[in-house]
C-alpha positions in Angstrom: 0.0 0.0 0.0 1.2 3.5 -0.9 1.7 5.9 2.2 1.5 9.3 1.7 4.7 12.0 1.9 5.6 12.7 5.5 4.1 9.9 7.1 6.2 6.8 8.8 4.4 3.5 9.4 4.6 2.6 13.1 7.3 -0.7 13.9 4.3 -4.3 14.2 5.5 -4.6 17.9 4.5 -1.1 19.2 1.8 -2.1 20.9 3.3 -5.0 22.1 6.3 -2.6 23.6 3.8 -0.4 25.1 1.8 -3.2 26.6 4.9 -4.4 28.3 5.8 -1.6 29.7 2.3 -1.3 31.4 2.5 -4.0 32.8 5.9 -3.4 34.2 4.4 -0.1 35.5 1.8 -1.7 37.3 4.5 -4.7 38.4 6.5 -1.9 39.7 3.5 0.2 41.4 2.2 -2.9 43.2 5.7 -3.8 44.4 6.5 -0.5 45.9 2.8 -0.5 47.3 2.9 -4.0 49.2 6.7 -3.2 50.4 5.7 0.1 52.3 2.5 -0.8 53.6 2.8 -1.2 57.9 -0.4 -4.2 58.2 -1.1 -7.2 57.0 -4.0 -6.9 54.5 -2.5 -4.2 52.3 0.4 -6.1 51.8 -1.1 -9.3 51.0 -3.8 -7.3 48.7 -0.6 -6.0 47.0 1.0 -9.5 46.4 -2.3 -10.2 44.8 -2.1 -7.7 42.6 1.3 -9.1 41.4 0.3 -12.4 41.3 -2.8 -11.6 38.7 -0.1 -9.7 36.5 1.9 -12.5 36.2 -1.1 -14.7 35.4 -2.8 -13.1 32.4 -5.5 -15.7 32.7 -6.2 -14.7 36.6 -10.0 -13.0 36.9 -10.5 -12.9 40.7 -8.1 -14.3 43.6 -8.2 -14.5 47.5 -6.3 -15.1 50.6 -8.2 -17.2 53.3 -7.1 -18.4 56.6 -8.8 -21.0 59.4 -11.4 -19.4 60.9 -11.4 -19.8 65.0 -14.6 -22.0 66.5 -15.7 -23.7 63.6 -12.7 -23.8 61.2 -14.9 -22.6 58.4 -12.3 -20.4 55.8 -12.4 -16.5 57.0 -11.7 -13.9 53.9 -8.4 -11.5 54.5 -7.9 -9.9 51.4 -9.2 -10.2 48.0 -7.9 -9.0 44.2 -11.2 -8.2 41.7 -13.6 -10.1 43.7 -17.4 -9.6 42.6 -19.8 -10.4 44.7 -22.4 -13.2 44.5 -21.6 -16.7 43.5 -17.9 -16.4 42.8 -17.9 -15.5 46.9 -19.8 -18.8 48.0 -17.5 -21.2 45.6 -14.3 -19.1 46.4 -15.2 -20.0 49.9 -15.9 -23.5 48.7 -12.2 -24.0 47.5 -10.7 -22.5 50.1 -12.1 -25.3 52.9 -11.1 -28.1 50.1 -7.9 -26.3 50.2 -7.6 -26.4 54.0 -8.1 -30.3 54.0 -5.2 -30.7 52.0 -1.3 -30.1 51.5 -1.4 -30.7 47.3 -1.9 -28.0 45.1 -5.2 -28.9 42.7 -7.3 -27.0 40.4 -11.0 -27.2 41.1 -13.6 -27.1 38.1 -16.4 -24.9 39.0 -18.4 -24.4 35.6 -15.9 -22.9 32.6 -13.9 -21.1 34.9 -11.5 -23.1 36.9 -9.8 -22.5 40.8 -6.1 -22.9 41.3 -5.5 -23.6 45.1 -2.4 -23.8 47.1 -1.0 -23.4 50.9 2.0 -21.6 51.3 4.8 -23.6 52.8 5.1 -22.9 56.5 1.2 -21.6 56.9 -0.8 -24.8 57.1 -3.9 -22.8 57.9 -3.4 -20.0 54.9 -4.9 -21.0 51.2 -5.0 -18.8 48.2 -7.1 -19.3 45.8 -7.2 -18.2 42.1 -10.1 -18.2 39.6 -8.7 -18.6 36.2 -11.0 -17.8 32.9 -9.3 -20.1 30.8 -9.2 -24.3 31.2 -6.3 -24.9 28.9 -3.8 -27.0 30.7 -1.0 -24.7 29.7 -2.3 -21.8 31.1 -3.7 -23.7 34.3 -0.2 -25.1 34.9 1.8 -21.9 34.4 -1.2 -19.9 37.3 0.3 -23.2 39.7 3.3 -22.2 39.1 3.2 -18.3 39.6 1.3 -19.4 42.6 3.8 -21.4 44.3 7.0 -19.0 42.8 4.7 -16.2 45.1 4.3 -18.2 48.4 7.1 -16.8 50.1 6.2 -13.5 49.9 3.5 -14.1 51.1 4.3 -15.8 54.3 6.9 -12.7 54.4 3.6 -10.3 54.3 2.2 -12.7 57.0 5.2 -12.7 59.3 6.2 -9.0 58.9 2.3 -8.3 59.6 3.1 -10.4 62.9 6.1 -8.8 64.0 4.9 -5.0 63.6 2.0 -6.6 65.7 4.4 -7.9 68.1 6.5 -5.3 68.4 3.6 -2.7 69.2 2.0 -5.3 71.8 5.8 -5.0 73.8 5.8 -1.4 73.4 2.3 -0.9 75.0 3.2 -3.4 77.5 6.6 -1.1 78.7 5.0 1.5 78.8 2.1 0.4 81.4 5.4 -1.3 83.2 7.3 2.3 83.4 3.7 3.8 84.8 3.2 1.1 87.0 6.9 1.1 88.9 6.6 4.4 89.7 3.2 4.1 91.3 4.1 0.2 93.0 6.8 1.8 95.6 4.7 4.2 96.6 3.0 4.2 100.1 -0.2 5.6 100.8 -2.8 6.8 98.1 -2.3 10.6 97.3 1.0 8.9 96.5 -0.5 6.4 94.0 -2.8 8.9 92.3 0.7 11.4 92.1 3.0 8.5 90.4 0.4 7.6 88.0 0.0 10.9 86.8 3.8 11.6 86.5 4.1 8.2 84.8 1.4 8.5 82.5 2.6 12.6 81.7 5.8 11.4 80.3 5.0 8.4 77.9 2.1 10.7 76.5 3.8 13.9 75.2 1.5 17.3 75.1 -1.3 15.5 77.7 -2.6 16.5 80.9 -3.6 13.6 83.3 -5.6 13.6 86.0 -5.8 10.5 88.9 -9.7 10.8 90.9 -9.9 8.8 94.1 -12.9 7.7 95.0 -12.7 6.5 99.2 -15.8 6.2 101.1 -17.8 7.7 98.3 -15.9 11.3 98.6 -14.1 11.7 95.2 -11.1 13.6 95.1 -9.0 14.8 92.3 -5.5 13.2 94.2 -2.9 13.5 91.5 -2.3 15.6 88.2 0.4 15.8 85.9 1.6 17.3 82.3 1.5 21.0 80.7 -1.0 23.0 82.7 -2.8 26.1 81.6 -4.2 29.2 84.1 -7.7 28.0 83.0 -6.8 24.4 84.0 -8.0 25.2 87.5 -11.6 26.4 86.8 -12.2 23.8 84.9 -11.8 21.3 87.9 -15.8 21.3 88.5 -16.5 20.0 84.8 -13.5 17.6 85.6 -15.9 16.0 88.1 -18.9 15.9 86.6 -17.1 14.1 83.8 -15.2 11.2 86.4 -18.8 10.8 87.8 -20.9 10.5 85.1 -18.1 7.6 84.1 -18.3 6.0 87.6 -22.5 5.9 87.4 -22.9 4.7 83.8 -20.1 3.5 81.0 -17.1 3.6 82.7 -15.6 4.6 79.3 -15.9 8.0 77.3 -14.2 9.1 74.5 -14.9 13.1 73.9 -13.6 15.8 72.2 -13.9 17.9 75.1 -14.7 18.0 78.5 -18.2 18.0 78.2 -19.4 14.5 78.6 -22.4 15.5 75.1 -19.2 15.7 72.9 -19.0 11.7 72.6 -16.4 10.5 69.3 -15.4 7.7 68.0 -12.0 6.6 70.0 -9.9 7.8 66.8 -11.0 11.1 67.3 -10.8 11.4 70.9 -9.0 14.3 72.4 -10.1 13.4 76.0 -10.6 9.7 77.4 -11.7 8.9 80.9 -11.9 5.1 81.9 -12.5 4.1 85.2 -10.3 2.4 87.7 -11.8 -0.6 88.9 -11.0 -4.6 89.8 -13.0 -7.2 88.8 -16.0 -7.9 91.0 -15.2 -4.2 93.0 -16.5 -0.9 92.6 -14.7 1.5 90.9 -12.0 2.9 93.0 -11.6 6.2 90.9 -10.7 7.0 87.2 -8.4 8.5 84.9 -9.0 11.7 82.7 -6.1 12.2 79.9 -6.6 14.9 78.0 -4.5 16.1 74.8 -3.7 19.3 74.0 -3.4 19.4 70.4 -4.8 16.2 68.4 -6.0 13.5 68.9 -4.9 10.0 70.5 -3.6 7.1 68.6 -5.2 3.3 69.2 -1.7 2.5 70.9 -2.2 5.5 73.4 -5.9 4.3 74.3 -5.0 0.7 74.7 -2.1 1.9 77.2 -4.2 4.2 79.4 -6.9 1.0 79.5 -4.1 -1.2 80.3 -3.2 1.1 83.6 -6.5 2.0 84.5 -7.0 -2.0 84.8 -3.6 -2.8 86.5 -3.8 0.0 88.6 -7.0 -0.3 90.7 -5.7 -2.4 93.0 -3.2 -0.4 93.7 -5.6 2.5 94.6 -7.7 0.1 96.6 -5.6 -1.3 98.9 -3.2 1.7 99.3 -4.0 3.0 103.0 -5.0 6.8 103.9 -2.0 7.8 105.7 -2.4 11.1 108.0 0.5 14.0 107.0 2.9 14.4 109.8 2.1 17.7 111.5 4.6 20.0 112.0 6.2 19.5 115.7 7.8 22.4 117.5 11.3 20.9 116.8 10.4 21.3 113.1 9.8 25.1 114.0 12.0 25.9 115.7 14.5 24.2 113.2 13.6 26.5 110.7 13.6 30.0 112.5 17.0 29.2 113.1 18.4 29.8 109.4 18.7 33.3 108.8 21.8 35.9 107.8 22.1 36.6 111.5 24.8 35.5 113.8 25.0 32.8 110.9 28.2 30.7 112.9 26.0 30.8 116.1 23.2 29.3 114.3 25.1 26.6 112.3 26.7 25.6 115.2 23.0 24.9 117.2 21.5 23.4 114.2 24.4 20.9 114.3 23.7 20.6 117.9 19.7 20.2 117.8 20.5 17.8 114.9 21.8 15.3 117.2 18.8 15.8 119.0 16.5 15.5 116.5 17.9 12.7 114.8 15.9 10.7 118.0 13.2 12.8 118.7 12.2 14.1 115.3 12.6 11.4 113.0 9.1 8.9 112.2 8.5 5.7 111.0 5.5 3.8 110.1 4.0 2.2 112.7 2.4 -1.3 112.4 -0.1 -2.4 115.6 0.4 -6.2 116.3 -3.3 -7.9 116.7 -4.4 -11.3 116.6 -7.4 -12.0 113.7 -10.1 -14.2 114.6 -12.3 -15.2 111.7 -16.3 -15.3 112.6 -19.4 -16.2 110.6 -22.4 -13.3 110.7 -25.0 -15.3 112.3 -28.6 -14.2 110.9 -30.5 -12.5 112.7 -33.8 -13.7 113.7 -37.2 -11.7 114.9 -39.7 -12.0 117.3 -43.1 -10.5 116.9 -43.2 -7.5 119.3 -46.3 -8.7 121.3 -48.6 -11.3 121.3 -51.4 -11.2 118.1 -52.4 -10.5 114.7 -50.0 -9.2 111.8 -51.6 -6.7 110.1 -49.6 -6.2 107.0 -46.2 -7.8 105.3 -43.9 -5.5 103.2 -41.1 -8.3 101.9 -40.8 -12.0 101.0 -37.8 -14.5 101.5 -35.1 -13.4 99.4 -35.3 -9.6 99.3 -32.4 -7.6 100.1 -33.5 -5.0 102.9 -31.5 -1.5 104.4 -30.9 -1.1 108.0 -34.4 0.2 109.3 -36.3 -0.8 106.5 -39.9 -1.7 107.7 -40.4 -5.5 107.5 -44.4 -5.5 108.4 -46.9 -4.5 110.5 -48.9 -6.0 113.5 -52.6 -5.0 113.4 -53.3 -2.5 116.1 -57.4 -2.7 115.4 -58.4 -5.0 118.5 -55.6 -2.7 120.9 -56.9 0.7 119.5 -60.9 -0.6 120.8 -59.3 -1.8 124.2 -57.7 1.4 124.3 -60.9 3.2 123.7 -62.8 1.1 126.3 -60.2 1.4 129.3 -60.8 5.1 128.5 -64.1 5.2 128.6 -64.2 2.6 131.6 -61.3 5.2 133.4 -63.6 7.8 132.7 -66.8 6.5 134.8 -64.3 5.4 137.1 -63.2 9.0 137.9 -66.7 10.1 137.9 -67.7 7.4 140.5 -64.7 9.1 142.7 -65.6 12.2 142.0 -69.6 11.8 143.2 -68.4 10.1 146.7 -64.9 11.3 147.6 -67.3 13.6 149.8 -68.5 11.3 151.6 -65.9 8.9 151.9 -65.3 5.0 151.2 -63.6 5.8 147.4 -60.5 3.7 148.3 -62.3 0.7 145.8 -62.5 3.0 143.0 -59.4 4.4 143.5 -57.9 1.2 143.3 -59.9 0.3 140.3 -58.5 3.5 139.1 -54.8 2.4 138.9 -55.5 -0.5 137.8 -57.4 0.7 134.3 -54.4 3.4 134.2 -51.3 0.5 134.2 -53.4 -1.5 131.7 -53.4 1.9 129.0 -49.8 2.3 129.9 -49.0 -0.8 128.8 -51.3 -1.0 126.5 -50.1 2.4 125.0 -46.5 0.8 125.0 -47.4 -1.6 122.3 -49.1 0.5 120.0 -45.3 1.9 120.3 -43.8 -0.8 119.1 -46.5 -2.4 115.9 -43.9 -1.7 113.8 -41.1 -4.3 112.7 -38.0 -3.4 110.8 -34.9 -4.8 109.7 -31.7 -4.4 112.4 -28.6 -4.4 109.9 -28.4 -4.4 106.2 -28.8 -7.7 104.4 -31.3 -10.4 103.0 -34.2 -12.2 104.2 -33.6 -16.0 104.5 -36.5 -17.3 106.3 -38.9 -17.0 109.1 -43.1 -16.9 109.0 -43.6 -13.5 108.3 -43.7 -13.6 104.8 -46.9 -15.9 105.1 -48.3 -14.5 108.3 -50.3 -11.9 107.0 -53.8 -11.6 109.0 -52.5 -14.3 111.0 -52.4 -14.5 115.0 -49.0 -15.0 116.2 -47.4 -15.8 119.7 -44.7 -13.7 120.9 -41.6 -16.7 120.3 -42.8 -16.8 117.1 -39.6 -16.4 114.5 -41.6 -13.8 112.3 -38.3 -13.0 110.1 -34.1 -14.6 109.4 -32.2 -11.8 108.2 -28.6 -12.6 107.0 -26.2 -9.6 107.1 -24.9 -8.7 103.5 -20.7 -9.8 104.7 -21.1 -13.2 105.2 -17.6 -13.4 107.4 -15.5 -11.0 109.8 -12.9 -10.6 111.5 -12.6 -10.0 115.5 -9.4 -8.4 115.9 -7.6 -8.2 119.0 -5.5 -5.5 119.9 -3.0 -4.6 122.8 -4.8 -2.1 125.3 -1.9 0.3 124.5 -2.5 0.4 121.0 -6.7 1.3 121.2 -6.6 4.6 121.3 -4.7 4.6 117.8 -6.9 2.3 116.0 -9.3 3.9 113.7 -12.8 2.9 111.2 -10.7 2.1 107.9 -7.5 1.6 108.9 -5.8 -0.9 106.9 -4.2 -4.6 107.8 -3.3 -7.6 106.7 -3.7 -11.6 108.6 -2.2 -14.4 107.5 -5.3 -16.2 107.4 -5.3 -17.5 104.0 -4.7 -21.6 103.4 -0.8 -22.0 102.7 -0.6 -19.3 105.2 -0.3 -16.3 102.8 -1.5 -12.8 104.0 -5.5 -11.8 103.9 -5.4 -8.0 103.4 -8.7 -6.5 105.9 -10.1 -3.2 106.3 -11.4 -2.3 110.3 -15.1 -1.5 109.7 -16.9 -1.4 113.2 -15.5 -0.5 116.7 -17.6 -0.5 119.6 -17.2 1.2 122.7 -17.8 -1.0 126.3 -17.4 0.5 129.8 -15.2 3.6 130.5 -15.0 4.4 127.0 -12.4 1.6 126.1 -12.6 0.7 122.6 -13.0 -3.3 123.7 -14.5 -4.8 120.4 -13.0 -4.4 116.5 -14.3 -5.7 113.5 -12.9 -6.1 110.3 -14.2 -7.1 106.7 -11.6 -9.2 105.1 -10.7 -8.2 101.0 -11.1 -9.7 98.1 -13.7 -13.8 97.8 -12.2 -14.6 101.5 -11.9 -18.2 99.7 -10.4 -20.2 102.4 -11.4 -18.5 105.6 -12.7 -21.3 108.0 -15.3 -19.7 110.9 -13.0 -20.1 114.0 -9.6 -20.0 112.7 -6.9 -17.3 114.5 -4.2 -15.9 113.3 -0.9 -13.1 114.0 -1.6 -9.9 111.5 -0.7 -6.4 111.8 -2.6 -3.1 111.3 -0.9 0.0 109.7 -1.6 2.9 112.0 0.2 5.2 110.2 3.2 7.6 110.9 4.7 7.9 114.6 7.7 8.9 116.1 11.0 6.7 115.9 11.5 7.1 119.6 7.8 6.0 120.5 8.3 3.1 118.2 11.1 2.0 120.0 9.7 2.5 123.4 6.4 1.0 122.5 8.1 -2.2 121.3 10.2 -2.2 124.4 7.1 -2.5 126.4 5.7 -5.4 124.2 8.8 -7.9 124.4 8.5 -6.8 128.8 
């Protein structure tokens, strides 16, 4: 054919050249894609993507892996994958694939599915979906498929290690929060190391520990870059940590105001609560960035604290601050520019003196635990006759004064009425012959009507039955008594106090007046012998104002604790003087 002037007829492989080098683009853009992606999907999608351009005949392909439970194949990553049928029978080849170690090709209509597990990965399978059934072409997608296995399991195992590597660095991080706040000794303490820890492995955030003791909460410890308006914002603050503590526990916000709830990958401020398994919360912690947001890694390391760290806050005891003595006083008036030699030489001086008298210690009372079963406690009808009305049935959990029932008052109010009206004809009868003399009968009948309204009048005081302690109602007739006539040895009610054990605690006679309600202790009451940590609940005064009895409740299931057992412990008292220590322990060993 004649070509006109000018013109130059392209080479017959140009299109083949430019076709190549397309496909070495996309080669090239894949590779780069599925080396520099961080998690395991994108690189796997990647190596899909290079696996269909090396299989011209590839349409669709997938990655699958063991599902947990059931086994059943679970998806990862896909390459072109429409949805419908080729999903079910994709799925279908992949659990055939999974019950094998040989490479096949499944038929499944015209198309055909290559399947393979890469060596090393016995529960990974990939499976490709080829359009054409020639052998050729079937045998050269089984081999591109087993010359790309090891990158795969290189995907796979790099995937694992980021993930590894990000599990240890959470993991140090709680450990570097938690060693500060392990060594320290009382709870401001706590709350102040978990703040400081916390402030330096999250840069540009402002923590705040809340205690929560005896339902008071308290913002105890506070760390990171502070602002002038920080300190007015300490009401919201609170209102935030509660309304954690009395509903999710959780909240991710992007402010303070608990309305501004985000997703956690927007969150600016997080609050989680601190509590133990099976305990109320204990407080909570309140991280708040100043610029951004926090990462998933940064979340997951404030919930890892918040749940290692509750005990800590629990069972830390409220140590009292040391007041400040006269030594301490008159210790620091003496540095001044004054007569400086004078006064360097009498602070050395009152330094030997201090050195006994000022210096403290923590003083631990000895006491001897005795572990005792709450028996329940069981009550009488007031009186003798009918109950009138019953407010709880066996198995309802009832406050300390909570009315129980009722008796009927109906037949006491009409003898009431008739002594009264009997006293009053009595009187009368006095009245018309005091005159005349010979009223010493009536009298007498007089006194008599007037003890029977006193005491009948004393037990319209006392109709009403309620519940002595807090706990639940095991047995008794009351539940069924209603309307019914009763004796009075009758058991109308069993209730069961709530803390099924306590401890008695015995303490020396010199160490009373230092024991206080929530003092902190520990008894080596559990079954090899290891220490049961206790918390002093009740003490009860007996004659003289000696505190005689002590109870304790006992932390944690008290698995173990056999009614009866005794046992050497110790209570923390708190902070004392060296000197009084020593002479205190003299006195014990006398």
């Amino acid at each position: 054919m004649s070509q006109k002037s000018g013109e130059l007829s392209a080479p017959p492989d140009t299109f083949g050249l430019e076709e190549k080098a397309a496909r070495r683009a996309a080669f090239s853009y894949a590779w780069a894609e599925g080396t520099s992606a961080s998690e395991a999907v994108p690189r796997i999608e990647a190596w899909l993507a290079l696996l269909a351009l090396r299989v011209p005949a590839a349409s669709c392909a997938s990655v699958f892996r063991r599902g947990a439970g059931s086994g059943d194949p679970e998806r990862v990553a896909s390459w072109n994958l429409a949805a419908g049928e080729s999903v079910a029978q994709m799925s279908a080849s992949a659990a055939q694939g999974l019950g094998t170690t040989i490479p096949f090709a499944r038929s499944v209509g015209r198309p055909f599915h290559v399947v393979a597990r890469p060596d090393g990965r016995p529960d990974w399978v990939v499976v490709v979906e080829c359009g054409a059934n020639q052998p050729r072409e079937l045998q050269q997608a089984m081999e591109e498929l087993l010359w790309g296995g090891g990158w795969l399991v290189a995907a796979i195992s790099e995937s694992e290690l980021v993930a590894d590597q990000r599990t240890a660095r959470r993991a140090g991080g709680a450990v570097q929060v938690l060693e500060r706040a392990a060594v320290a000794r009382d709870v401001v303490a706590v709350a102040d190391a978990l703040a400081v820890g916390l402030a330096e492995v999250l840069p540009d955030t402002l923590v705040t520990v809340a205690v929560l003791r005896r339902n008071v909460l308290s913002l105890a410890g506070r760390a990171g870059p502070e602002t002038e308006a920080d300190a007015a914002d300490d009401a919201r603050r609170e209102q935030l940590i509660r309304h954690i503590l009395n509903g999710p526990g959780v909240a991710s916000l992007a402010s303070l105001d608990p309305a501004t709830a985000v997703d956690e990958d927007a969150a600016a401020v997080f609050a989680d609560a601190l509590h133990s398994e099976g305990a109320p919360a204990a407080g909570a912690l309140l991280c708040e960035r100043r610029t951004g947001t926090f990462t998933a890694d940064e979340l997951t390391l404030i919930r890892t604290v918040a749940s290692i760290a509750a005990p800590l806050i629990e069972l830390s005891p409220v140590t009292r601050q040391v007041p400040v003595t006269r030594e301490r006083r008159i210790l620091v008036g003496l540095f001044g520019p004054v007569r400086l030699k004078w006064k360097v030489a009498l602070v050395g001086l009152l330094a030997l003196v201090l050195a006994s008298l000022g210096a403290t210690g923590d003083y631990r009372a000895t006491v001897e635990a005795v572990v005792e079963a709450t028996p329940a406690r069981r009550l009488p009808p007031p009186f003798e006759g009918r109950v009138g009305e019953v407010y709880v049935r066996v198995g309802d959990v009832v406050k300390r004064g909570q009315l129980l029932a009722r008796m009927d008052d109906g037949e006491l109010q009409q003898e009431r009425l008739r002594l009264q009206a009997e006293r009053e004809k009595v009187q009368q009868a006095v009245r018309a012959i005091g005159a005349e003399g010979g009223a010493e009968t009536a009298t007498a009948r007089q006194r008599e009507i007037e003890g029977r309204l006193v005491i009948l009048e004393e037990r319209l005081g006392r109709t009403q039955i309620t519940s002595p302690v807090d706990g639940v109602v095991t047995g008794g007739s009351g539940p069924t008594s209603a309307r019914r006539h009763v004796d009075g040895t009758e058991e109308l009610f069993a209730v069961a106090p709530l803390d099924g054990l306590r401890l008695g605690l015995r303490v020396d006679p010199a160490d009373l007046d230092l024991v206080r309600e929530g003092m902190a202790g520990q008894a080596n009451l559990g079954v090899d012998g290891s220490a049961v940590p206790f918390v002093v609940k009740r003490i009860t005064a007996g004659e003289g104002g000696r505190e005689l009895r002590i109870e304790a409740q006992p932390l944690g299931s008290g698995a173990g604790l056999v009614p009866g057992a005794t046992a050497p412990g110790h209570l923390d008292v708190g902070t004392q003087k060296r000197i009084w220590i020593w002479w205190r322990q003299l006195q014990a060993r006398d």
